[in-house]
C-alpha positions as CSV (number, residue, x, y, z in Angstrom):
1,X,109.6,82.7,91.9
2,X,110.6,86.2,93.2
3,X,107.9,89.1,93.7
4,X,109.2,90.6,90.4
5,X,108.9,88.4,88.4
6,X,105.0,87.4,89.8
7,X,104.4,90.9,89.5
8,X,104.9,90.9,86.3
9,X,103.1,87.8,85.3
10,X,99.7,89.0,87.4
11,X,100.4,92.7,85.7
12,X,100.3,90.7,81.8
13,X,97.5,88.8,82.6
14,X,95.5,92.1,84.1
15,X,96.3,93.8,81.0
16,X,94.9,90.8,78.6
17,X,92.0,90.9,81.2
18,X,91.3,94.2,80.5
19,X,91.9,94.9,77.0
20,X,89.5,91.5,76.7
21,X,86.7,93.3,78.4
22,X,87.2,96.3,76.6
23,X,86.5,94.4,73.3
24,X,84.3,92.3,74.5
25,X,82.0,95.4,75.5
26,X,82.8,97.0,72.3
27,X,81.4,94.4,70.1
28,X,77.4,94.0,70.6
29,X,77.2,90.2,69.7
30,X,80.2,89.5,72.0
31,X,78.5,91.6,74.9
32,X,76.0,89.2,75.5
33,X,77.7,86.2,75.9
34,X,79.9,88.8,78.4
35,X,76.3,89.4,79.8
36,X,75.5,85.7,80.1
37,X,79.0,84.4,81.8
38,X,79.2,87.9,83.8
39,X,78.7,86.5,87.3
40,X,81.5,84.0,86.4
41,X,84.0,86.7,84.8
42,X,83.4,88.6,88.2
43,X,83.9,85.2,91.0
44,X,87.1,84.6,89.0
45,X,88.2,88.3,89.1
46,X,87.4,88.6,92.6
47,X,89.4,85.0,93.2
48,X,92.1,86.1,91.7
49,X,92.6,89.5,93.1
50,X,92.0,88.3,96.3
51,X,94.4,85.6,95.9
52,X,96.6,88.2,94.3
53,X,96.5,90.6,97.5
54,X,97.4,87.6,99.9
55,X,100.2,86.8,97.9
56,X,101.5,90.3,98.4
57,X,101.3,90.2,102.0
58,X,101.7,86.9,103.1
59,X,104.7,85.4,100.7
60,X,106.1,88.4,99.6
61,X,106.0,90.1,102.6
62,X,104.6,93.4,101.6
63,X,102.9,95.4,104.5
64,X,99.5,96.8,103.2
65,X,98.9,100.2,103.6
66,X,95.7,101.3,104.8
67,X,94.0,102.0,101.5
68,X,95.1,99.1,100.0
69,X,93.3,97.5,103.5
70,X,90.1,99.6,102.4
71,X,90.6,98.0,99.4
72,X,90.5,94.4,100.4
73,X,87.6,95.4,102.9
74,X,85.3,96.0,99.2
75,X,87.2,93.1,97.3
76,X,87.3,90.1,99.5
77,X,83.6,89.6,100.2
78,X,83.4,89.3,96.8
79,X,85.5,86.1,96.7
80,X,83.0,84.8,98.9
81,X,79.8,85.9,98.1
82,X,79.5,85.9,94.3
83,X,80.8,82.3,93.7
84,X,78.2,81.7,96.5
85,X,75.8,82.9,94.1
86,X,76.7,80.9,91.2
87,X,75.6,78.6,93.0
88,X,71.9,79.2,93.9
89,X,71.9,80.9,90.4
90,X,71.5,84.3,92.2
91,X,72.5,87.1,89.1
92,X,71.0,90.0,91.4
93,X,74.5,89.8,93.0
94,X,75.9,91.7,90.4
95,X,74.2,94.4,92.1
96,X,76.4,93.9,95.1
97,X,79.5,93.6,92.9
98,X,78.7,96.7,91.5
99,X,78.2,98.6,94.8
100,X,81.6,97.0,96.3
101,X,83.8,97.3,93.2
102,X,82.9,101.1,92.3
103,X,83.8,101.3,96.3
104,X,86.9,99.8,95.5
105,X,87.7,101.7,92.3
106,X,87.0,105.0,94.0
107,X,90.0,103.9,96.4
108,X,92.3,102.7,94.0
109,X,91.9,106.0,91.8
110,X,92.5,108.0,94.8
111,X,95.4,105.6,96.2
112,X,97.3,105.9,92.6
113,X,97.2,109.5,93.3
114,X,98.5,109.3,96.5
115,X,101.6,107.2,95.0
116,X,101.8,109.2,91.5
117,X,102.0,112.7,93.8
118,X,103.3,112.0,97.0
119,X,104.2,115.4,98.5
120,X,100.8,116.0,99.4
121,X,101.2,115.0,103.3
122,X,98.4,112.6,103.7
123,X,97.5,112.2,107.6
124,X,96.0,108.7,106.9
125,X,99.3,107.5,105.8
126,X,101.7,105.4,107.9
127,X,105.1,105.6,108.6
128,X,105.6,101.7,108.4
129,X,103.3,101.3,105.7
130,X,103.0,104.6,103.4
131,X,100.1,104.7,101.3
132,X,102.8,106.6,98.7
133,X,105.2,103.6,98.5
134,X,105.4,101.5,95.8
135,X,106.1,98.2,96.5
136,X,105.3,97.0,93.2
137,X,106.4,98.4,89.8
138,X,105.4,96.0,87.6
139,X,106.3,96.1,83.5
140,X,107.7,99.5,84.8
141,X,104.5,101.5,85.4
142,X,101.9,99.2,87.2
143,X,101.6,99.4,91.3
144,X,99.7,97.4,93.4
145,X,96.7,100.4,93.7
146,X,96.4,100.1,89.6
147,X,96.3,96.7,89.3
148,X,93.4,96.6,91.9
149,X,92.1,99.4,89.6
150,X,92.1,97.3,86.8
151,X,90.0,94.3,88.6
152,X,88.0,96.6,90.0
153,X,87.2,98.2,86.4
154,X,86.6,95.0,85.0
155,X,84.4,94.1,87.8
156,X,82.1,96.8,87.4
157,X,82.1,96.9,83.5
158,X,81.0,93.3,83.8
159,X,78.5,93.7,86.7
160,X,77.1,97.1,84.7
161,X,76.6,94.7,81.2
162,X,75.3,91.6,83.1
163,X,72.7,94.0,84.9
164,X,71.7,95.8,81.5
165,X,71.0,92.9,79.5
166,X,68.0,91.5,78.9
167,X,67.4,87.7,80.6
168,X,66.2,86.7,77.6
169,X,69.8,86.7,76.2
170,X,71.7,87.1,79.5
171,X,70.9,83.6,81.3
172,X,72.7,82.1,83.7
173,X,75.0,79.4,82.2
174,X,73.3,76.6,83.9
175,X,69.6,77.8,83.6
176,X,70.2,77.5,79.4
């Protein structure tokens, strides 16, 4: 399958991702069971933005520039460590998703701006890899930076709910 056409796919399914977290917040009987699967919701959004990021660079050839390498650097110990917490049934690790995805969001806000207003001469930038270029232009509007924005904004949406909720109604799946 050609990098377009993935892009697009992964951009689809970010925006289902999103618009489902964004209702499931909304509703207060839905925002529990968000609360009790959160740890889960954030293992498979760090999985698959991970997986998402090595795809870029290693089959589509893309060259990451260094904030989308700042990126990574908050998203992939996620990948790791959460699921790693699933399994000693560890929810405090939604405090370390939290830290590493509002990281990560900070990046991504200020790497969109970067692409969306390029003129601005950033030092930090590469020639071979400019943090301006767009590699990606997915449904005609989503880069590579938003897309990470969108995990990340899920991530900490779901690590924020999963930490407010009570563990009288926010159990982990397997202690129910």
């Amino acid at each position: 399958m050609d990098p377009e056409t993935v892009s697009n796919i992964f951009a689809v399914a970010l925006l289902i991702a999103a618009a489902a977290t964004i209702v499931t917040v909304a509703i207060p009987s839905t925002r529990a069971v968000l609360a009790q699967y959160a740890p889960i919701v954030v293992a498979v959004a760090a999985i698959g933005a991970t997986a998402g990021s090595l795809y870029y660079s290693e089959v589509a050839n893309y060259t990451p520039c260094l904030y989308c390498w700042y990126q990574r650097i908050a998203m992939y110990p996620m990948a790791v460590i959460v699921p790693l917490a699933l399994v000693v049934r560890d929810r405090g690790i939604l405090r370390s998703s939290l830290a590493l995805a509002g990281i990560g969001l900070a990046i991504s806000i200020y790497h969109i701006q970067l692409q969306l207003f390029p003129d601005q001469g950033s030092s930090s930038c590469g020639l071979t890899s400019p943090c301006t270029a767009k590699w990606v232009d997915a449904l005609g509007f989503m880069s590579i930076p938003q897309m990470a924005g969108i995990v990340f904004g899920i991530i900490v949406v779901t690590s924020i709910v999963g930490l407010r909720c009570r563990p009288s109604t926010a159990t982990h799946p397997s202690n129910s």
